[in-house]
C-alpha positions as CSV (number, residue, x, y, z in Angstrom):
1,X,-5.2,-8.4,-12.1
2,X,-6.6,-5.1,-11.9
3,X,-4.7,-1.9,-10.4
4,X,-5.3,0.9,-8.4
5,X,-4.0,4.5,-8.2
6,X,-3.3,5.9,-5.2
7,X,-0.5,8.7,-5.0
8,X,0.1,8.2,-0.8
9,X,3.7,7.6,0.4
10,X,2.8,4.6,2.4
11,X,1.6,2.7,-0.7
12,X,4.7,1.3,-3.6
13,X,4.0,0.7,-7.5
14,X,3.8,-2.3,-7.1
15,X,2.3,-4.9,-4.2
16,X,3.5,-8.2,-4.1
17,X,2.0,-11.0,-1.3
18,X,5.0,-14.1,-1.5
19,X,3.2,-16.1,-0.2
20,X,0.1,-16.0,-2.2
21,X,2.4,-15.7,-5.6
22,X,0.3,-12.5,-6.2
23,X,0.5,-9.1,-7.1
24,X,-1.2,-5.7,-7.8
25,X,0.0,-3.2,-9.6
26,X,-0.8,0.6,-8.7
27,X,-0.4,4.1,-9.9
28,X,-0.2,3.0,-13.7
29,X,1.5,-0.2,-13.3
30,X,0.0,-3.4,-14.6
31,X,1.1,-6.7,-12.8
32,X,0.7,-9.2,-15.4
33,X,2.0,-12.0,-13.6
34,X,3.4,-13.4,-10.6
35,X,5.5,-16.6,-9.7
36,X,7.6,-17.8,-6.9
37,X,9.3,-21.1,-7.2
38,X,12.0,-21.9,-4.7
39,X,14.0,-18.6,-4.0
40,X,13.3,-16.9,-7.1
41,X,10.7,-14.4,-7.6
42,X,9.3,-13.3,-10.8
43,X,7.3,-10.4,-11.8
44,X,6.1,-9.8,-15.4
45,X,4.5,-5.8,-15.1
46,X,4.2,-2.8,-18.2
47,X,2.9,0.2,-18.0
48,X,1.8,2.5,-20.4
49,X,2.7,6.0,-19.0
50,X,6.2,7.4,-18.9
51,X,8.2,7.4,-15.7
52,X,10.7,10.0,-14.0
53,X,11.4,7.6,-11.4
54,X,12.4,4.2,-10.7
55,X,8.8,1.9,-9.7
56,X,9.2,0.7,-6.0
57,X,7.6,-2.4,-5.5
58,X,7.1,-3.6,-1.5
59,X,6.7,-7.5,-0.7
60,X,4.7,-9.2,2.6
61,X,4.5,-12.2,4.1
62,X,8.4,-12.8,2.8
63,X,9.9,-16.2,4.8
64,X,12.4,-14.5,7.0
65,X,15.6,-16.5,6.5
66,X,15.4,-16.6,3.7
67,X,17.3,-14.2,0.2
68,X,15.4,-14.2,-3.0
69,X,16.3,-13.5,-6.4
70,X,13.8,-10.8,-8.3
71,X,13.4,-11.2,-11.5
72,X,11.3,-8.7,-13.8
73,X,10.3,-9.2,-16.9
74,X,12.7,-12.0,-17.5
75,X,15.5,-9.8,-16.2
76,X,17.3,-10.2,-12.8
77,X,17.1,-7.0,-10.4
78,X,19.1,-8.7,-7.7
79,X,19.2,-10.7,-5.0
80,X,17.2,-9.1,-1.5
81,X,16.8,-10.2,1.9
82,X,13.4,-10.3,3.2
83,X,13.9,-7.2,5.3
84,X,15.0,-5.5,2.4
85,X,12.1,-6.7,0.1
86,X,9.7,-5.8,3.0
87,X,11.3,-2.2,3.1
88,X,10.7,-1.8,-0.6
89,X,13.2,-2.4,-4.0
90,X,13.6,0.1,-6.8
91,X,13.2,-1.7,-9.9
92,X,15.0,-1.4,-13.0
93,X,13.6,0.7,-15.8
94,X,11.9,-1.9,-18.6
């Protein structure tokens, strides 16, 4: 899926729609793939540029009773609420 780059506040690294099963990276990150089956999430993304922060990535359309597990490039990085995936999650360095 192709990515954008956009340096606003109001817009995370990476965009990902729940319900859809989609995402889009931006500013430099590739989303490669996207799959959510059950209450696990999973996010394959790389980038080729060096970063001096952690990658936020921001999810919509969550379920809202619902917790879900994250897991980037075949790694956990935790377990979220919808609120809290909704506010944005810091991902782990890859």
């Amino acid at each position: 899926m192709a990515g954008v780059e956009i340096e606003e506040d109001y817009l995370p690294d990476v965009m990902v729609d729940v319900s859809a099963g989609r995402a889009v990276g931006v500013n430099g990150i590739n989303a490669m793939d996207c799959s959510v089956t059950g209450d696990n999430i999973e996010l394959k993304v790389n980038t080729p540029f060096g970063w001096s922060r952690r990658p936020v990535a921001a999810f919509r359309r969550v379920p809202a009773t619902r917790r879900y597990r994250v897991v980037l490039n075949g790694q956990s990085a935790g377990v979220y609420t919808s609120a809290e995936l909704e506010s944005g999650v810091a991902l782990p360095a890859w």
